[in-house]
N, C-alpha and C positions, 0 to 999 in steps of 0.2 A: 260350714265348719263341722267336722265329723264328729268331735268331742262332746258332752256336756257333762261338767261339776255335777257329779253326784255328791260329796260332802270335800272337805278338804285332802283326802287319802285315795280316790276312788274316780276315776271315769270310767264316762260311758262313750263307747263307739258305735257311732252306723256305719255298717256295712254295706254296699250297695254295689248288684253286678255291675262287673266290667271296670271295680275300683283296686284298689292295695293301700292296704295298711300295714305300717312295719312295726313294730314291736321289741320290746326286749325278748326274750324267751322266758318264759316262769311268769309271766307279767299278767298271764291271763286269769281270770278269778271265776268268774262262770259268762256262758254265752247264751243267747235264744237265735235258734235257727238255722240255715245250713250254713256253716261258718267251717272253712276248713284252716287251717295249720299246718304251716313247712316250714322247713328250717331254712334258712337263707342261706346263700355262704356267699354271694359277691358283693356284702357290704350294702346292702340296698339298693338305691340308683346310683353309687359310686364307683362301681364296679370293682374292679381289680386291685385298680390304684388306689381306693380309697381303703380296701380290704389290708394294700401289703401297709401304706403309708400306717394306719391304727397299730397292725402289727410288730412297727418300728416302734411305736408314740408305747406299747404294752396295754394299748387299748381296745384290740380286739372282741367288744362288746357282743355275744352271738344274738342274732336276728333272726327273728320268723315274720314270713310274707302272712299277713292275714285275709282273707277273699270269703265271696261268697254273698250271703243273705242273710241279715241279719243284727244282731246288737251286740257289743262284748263289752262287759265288764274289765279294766285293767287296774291294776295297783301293786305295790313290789316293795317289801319291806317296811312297811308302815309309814312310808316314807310322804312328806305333803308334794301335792302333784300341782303344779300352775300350767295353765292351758294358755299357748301365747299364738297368736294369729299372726299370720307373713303376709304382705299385699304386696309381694314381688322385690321384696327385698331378701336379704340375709340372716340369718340367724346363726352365731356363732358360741357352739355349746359344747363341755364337755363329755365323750362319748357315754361315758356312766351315769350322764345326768338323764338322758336319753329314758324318756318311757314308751312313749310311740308317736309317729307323727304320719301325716298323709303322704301316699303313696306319688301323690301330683309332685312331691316335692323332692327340687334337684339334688345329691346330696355329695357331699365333699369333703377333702382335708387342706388343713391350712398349715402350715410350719409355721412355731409362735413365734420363728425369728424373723418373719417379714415382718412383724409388727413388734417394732422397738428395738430391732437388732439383738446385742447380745444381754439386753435388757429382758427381754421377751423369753429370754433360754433361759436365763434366771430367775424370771417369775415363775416357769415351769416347775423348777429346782426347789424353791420356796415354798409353794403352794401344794407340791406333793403332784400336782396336776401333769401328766405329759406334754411335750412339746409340738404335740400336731391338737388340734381343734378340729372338731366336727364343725363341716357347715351345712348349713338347710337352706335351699334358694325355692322362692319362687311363693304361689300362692298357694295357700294349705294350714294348717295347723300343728302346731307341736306340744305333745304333753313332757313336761321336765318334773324333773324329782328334784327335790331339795331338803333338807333337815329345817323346821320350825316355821315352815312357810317361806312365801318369798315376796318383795316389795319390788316392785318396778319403779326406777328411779332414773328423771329424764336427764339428757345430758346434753346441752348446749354449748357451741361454741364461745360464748360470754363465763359460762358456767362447768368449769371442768369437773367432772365426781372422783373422789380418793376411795377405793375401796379396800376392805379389808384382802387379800387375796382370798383367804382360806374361805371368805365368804361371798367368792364373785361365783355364778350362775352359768351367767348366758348374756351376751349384749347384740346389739343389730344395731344398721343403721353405720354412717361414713365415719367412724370412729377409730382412736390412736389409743394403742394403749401402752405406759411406759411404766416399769416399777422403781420405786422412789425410796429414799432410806425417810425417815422419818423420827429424827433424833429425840428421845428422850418419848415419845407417840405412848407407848404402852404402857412403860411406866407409870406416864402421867395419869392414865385411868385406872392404875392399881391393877393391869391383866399384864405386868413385866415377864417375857420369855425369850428375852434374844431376840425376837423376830420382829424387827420394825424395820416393816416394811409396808407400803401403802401402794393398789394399783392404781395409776391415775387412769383415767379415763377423759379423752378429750375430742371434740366436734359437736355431731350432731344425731343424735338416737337413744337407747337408751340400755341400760343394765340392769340389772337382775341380780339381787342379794338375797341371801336366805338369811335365817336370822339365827343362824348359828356357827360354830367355826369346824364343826363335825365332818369328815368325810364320808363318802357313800360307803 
C-alpha cells in the first residue's frame, strides 16, 4: 500500500520508479525527492470516456499523474482523509471525494441509474451528488476525503445499512443501492428539513459514512 496516516488530515505517499500516482491537483503539501508533476487530462486510467462521462456528471475533478522517486506529503482543504485498500474489487466513490489513489488501479464511470433505476437519478438530485460515480477496480489503494472523519460500516445480505445520503462516502463490494422516503425520519430526531430521505444499501460489502452532512 503506498499510503501511510500521518495524522487524520495528512498522508503520506511512496513513490517508486516505474509507479503512478494520481492525485487531485493542489493536493500536494511538500515532497522528498525526485518526484515530478503533470497535469493529466484523460481522466487517469479512464481515459476519454471516463474524462467526457464526469464532464456530463459536472465532475470533472482535474488530476496530476505523480512519478518519480520519492515521498509526498497530500492533504486538501483540512479536510479528514481515510485510506481504503482494494484486493481486486471495486470501489465506488465520488469524484470530489477523490484525494489520490494507485496508479495500479483500473478507473471508471458508472451512471447512478443502473443502480435503482430512476431511484438512483433521484438520489443524485437529493444528495447534491451527480449522476455518474467514480469507479476504482482492481488492487491498490485509495485515499478519500470526507468532512469529520469516516466509519466504515459493514453491509450484509441479512443486514441492509440506511444511510443518510448527504452522508454516504464511498461503498464496494456486490451491492444495491435504492433511495427511500422515510416518513416522519428527520423530524423525529429534531434535524426536520424536507428531506427524508434514507439511502438503503443492500447485499454484501461495505459503506463509508462521514460524520457530517457537509459537502466538499
Amino acid at each position: 500500500m503506498p499510503f501511510r496516516e500521518i495524522n487524520s488530515k495528512m498522508v503520506e505517499a511512496t513513490v517508486q520508479p516505474g509507479t503512478k500516482i494520481f492525485s487531485q491537483r493542489g493536493a500536494m503539501l511538500a515532497y522528498k525527492g525526485e518526484v515530478s508533476f503533470t497535469p493529466n487530462l484523460q481522466g487517469g486510467q479512464g481515459g476519454l470516456a471516463s474524462m467526457i462521462g464526469r464532464r456530463v456528471a459536472g465532475e470533472a475533478t482535474p488530476l496530476m499523474t505523480v512519478e518519480g522517486s520519492g515521498t509526498v506529503l497530500f492533504g486538501h482543504g483540512g479536510h479528514h482523509i481515510q485510506v481504503i485498500g482494494l484486493s481486486g474489487d471495486t470501489l465506488y466513490v465520488e469524484a470530489d471525494r477523490l484525494l489520490a489513489f494507485d496508479g495500479t488501479l483500473q478507473q471508471g464511470t458508472m451512471f447512478m441509474g443502473s443502480q435503482g433505476g430512476v431511484m438512483g437519478m433521484v438520489r443524485g438530485q437529493v444528495s447534491g451528488q451527480g449522476l455518474f460515480t467514480t469507479t476504482l477496480k482492481g488492487h491498490g489503494a485509495v485515499a478519500v476525503m470526507a468532512h469529520g472523519g469516516v466509519i466504515e460500516v459493514p453491509i450484509t445480505p441479512q443486514r441492509p445499512v440506511h444511510v443518510d445520503p448527504q452522508a454516504y462516502v464511498a461503498h464496494h463490494g456486490d451491492v444495491r443501492n435504492k433511495l427511500s422516503t422515510a416518513l416522519g425520519w428527520r423530524d423525529m430526531v429534531g434535524r426536520g428539513s424536507g428531506e427524508a430521505f434514507q439511502l438503503e444499501l443492500s447485499g454484501s460489502g461495505a459503506v463509508y459514512v462521514q460524520a457530517s452532512e457537509e459537502k466538499l
